[in-house]
MMTF fields as JSON, N, C-alpha, C and O atoms, coordinates in Angstrom:
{
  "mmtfVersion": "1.0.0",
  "mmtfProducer": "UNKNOWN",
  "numBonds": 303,
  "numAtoms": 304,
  "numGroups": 76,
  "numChains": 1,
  "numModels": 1,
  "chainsPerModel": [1],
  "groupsPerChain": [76],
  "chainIdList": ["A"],
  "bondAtomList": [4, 2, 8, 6, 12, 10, 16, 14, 20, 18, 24, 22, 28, 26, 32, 30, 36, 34, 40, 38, 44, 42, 48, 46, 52, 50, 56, 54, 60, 58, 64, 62, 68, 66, 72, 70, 76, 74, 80, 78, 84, 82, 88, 86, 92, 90, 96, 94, 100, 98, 104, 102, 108, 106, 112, 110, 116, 114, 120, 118, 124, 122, 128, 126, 132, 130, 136, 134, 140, 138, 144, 142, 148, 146, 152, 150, 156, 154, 160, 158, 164, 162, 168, 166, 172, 170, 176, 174, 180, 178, 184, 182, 188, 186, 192, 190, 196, 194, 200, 198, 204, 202, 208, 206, 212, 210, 216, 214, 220, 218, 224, 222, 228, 226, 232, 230, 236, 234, 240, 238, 244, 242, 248, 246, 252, 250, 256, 254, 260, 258, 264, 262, 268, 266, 272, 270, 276, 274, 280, 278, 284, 282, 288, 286, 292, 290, 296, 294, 300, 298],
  "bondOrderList": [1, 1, 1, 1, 1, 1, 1, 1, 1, 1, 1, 1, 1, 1, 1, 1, 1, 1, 1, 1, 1, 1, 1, 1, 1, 1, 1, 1, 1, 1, 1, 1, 1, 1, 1, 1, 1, 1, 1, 1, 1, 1, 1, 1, 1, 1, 1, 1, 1, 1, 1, 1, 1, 1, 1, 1, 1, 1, 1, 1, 1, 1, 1, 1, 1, 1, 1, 1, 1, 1, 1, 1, 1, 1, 1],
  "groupList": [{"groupName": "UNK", "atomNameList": ["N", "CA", "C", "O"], "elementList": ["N", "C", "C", "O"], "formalChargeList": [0, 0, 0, 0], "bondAtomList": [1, 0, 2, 1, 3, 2], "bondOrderList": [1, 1, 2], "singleLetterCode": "X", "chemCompType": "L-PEPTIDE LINKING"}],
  "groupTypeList": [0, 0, 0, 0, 0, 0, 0, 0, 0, 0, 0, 0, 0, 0, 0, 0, 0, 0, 0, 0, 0, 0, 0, 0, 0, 0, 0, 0, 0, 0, 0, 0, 0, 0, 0, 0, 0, 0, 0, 0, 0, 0, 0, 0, 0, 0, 0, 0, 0, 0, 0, 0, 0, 0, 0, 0, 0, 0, 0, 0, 0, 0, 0, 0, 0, 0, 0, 0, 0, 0, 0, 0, 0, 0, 0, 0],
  "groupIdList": [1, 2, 3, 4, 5, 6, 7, 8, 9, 10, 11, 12, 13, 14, 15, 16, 17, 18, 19, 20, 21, 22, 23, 24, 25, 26, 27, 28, 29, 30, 31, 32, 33, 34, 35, 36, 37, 38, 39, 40, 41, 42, 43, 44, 45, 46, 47, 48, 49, 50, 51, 52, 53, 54, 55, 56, 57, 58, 59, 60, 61, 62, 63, 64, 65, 66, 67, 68, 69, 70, 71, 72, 73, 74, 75, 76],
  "secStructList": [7, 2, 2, 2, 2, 2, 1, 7, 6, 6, 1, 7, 7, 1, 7, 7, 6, 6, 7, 6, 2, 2, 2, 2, 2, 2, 2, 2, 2, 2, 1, 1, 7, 1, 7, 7, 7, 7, 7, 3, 3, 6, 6, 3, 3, 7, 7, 7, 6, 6, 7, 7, 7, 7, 7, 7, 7, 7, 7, 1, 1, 7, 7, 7, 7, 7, 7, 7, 7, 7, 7, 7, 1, 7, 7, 7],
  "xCoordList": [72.693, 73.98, 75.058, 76.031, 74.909, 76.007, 75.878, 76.873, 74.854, 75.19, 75.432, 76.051, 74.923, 75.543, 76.868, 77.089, 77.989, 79.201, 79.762, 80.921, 78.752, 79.227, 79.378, 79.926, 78.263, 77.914, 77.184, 76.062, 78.702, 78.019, 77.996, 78.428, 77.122, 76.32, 77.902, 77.978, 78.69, 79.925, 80.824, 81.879, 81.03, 81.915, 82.373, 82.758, 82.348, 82.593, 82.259, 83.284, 81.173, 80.573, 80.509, 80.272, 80.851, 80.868, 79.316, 78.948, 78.819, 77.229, 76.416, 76.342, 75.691, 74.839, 73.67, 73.139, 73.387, 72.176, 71.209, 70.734, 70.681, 68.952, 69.778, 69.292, 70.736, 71.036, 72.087, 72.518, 72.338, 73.602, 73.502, 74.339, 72.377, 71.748, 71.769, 71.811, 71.729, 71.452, 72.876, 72.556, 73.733, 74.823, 74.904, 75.077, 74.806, 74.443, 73.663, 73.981, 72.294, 71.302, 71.287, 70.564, 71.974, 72.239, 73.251, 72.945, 74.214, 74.943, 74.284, 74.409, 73.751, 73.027, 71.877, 71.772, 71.104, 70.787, 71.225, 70.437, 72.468, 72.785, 73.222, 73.377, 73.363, 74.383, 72.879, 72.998, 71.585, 70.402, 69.565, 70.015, 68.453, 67.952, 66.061, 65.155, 66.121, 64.962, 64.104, 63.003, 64.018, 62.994, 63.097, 64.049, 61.596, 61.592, 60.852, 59.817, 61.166, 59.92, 59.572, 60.123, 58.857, 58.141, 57.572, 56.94, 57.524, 56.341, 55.149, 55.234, 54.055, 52.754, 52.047, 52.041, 51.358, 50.86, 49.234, 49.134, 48.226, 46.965, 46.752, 45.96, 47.009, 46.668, 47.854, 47.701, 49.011, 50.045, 51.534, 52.13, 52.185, 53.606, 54.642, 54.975, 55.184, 55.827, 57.259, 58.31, 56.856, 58.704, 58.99, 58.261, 60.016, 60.789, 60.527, 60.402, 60.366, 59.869, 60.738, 59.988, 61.755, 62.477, 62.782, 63.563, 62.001, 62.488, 61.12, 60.013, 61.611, 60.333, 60.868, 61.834, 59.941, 60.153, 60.429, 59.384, 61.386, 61.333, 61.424, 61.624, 61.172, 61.236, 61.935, 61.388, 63.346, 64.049, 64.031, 64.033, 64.022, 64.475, 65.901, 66.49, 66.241, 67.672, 67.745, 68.835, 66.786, 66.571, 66.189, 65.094, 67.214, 67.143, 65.448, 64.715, 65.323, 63.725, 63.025, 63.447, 61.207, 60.668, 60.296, 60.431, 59.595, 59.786, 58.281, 57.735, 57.757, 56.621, 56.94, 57.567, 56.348, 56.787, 55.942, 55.229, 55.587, 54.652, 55.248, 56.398, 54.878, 55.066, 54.247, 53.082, 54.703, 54.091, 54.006, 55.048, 52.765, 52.682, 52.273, 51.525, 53.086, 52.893, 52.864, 53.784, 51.413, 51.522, 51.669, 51.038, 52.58, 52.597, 52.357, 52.848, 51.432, 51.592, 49.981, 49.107, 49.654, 48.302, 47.541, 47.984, 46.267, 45.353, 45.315, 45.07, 45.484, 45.187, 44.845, 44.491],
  "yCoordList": [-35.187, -34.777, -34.943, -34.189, -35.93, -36.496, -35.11, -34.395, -34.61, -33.452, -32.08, -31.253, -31.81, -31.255, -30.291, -29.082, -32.077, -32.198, -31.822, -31.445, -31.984, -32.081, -30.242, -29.53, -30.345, -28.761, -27.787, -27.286, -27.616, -26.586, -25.199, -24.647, -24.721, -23.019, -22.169, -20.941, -22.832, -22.17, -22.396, -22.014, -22.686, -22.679, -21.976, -22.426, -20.456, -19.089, -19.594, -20.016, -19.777, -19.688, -17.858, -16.993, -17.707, -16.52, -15.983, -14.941, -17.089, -17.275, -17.152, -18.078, -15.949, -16.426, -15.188, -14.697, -14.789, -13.911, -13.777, -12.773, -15.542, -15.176, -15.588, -16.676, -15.331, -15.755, -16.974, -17.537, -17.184, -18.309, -19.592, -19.912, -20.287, -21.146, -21.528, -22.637, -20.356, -20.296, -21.432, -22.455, -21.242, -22.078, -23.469, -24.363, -23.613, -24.726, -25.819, -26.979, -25.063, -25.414, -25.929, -26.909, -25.473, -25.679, -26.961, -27.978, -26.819, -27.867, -29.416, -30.24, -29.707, -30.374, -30.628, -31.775, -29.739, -29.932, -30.765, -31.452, -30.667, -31.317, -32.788, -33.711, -32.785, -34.254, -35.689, -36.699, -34.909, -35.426, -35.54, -34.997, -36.062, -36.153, -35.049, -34.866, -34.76, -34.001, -34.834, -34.291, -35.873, -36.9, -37.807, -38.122, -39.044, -40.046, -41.161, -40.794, -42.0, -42.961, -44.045, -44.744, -44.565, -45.775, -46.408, -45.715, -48.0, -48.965, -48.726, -48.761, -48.487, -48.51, -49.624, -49.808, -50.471, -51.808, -51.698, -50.918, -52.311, -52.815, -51.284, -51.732, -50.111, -49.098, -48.936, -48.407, -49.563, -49.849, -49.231, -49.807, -48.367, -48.186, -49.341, -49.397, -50.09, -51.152, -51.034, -51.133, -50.729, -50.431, -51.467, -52.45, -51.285, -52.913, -52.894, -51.756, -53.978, -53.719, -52.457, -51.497, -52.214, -51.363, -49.941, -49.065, -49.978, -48.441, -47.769, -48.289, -46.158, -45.103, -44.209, -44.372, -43.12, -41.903, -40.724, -40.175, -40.146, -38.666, -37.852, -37.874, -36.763, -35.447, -34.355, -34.069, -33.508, -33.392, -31.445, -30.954, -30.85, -29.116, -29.181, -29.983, -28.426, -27.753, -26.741, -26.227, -26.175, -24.616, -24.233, -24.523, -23.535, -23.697, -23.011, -23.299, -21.906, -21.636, -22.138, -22.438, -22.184, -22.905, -22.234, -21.011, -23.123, -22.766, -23.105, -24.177, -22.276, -23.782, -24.419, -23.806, -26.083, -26.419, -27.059, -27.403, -27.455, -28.375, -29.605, -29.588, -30.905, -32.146, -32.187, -31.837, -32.662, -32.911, -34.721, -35.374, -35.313, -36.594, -36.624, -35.83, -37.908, -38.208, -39.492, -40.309, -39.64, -41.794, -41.64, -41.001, -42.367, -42.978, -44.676, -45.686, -44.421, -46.299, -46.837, -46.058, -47.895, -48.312, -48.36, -48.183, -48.606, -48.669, -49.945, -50.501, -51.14, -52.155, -52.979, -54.135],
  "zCoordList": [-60.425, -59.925, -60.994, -60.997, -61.921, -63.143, -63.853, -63.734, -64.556, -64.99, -64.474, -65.143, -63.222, -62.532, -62.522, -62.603, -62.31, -62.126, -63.763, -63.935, -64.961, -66.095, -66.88, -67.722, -65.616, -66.484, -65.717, -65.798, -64.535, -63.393, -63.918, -64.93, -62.527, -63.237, -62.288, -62.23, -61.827, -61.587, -62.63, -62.122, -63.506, -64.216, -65.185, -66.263, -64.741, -65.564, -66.753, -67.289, -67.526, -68.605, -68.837, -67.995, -70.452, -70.91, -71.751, -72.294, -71.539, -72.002, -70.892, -70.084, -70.724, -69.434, -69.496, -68.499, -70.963, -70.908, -70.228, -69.7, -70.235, -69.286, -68.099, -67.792, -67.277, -65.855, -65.951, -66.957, -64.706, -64.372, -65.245, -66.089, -64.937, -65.132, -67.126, -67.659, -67.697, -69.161, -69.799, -70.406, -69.67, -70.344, -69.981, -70.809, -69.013, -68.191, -68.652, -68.912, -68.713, -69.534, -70.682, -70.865, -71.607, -72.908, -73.029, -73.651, -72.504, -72.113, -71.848, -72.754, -70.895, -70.397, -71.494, -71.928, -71.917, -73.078, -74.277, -74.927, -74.518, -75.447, -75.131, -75.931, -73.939, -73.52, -72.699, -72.006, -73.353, -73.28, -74.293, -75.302, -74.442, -75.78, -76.115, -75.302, -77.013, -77.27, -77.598, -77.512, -77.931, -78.389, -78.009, -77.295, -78.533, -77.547, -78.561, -79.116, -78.72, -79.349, -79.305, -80.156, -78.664, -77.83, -78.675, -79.473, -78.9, -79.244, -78.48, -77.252, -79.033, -78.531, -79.195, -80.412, -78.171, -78.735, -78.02, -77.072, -78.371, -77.809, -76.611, -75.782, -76.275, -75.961, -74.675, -73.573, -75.23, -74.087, -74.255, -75.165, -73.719, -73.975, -73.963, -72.779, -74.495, -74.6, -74.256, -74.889, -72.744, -72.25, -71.383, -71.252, -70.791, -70.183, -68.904, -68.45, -67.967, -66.472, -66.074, -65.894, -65.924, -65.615, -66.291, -65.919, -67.302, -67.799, -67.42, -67.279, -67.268, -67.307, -68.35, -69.096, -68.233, -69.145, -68.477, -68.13, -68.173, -67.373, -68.25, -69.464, -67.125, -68.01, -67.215, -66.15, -67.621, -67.273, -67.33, -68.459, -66.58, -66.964, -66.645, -65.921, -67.159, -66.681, -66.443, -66.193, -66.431, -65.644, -64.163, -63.681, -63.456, -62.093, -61.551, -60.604, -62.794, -62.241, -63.392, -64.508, -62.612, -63.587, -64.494, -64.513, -65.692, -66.968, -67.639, -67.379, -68.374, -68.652, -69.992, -70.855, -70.206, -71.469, -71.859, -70.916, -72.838, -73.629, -73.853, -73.415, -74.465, -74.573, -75.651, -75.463, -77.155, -77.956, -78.195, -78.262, -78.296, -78.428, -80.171, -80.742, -80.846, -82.094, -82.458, -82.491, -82.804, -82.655, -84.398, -85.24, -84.438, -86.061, -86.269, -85.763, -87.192, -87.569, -87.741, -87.36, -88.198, -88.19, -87.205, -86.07, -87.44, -86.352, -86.1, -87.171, -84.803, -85.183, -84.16, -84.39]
}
């Protein structure tokens, strides 16, 4: 709803090629992050009791997308 309010598909955007939704999108896009990078330990994501990982569209229809995973670092 926070972005939403930040970056509604009413807000006469002059950008809106693929549909309402397109500026919006982009918006929201930016005020979120494209990447992600986690400690991985003993075959474990090393996040805090309380955090997860989402994954977010901003496109009112669906979309398909890929998720690229990249472990860097020793084997150990």
């Amino acid at each position: 709803m926070a972005l939403d309010r930040l970056a509604p598909e009413d807000a006469g955007w002059s950008h809106d090629t693929e549909g309402p939704d397109d500026m919006p999108a982009h918006v929201k896009t930016m005020l979120t992050t494209t990447s992600l990078q986690i400690p991985f330990m003993k075959g474990e994501l090393m996040l805090g009791t309380w955090q997860a990982i989402y994954l977010i569209e901003h496109r009112t229809s669906p979309h398909r997308r890929e998720i690229v995973l990249q472990f860097v670092g020793a084997a150990g």
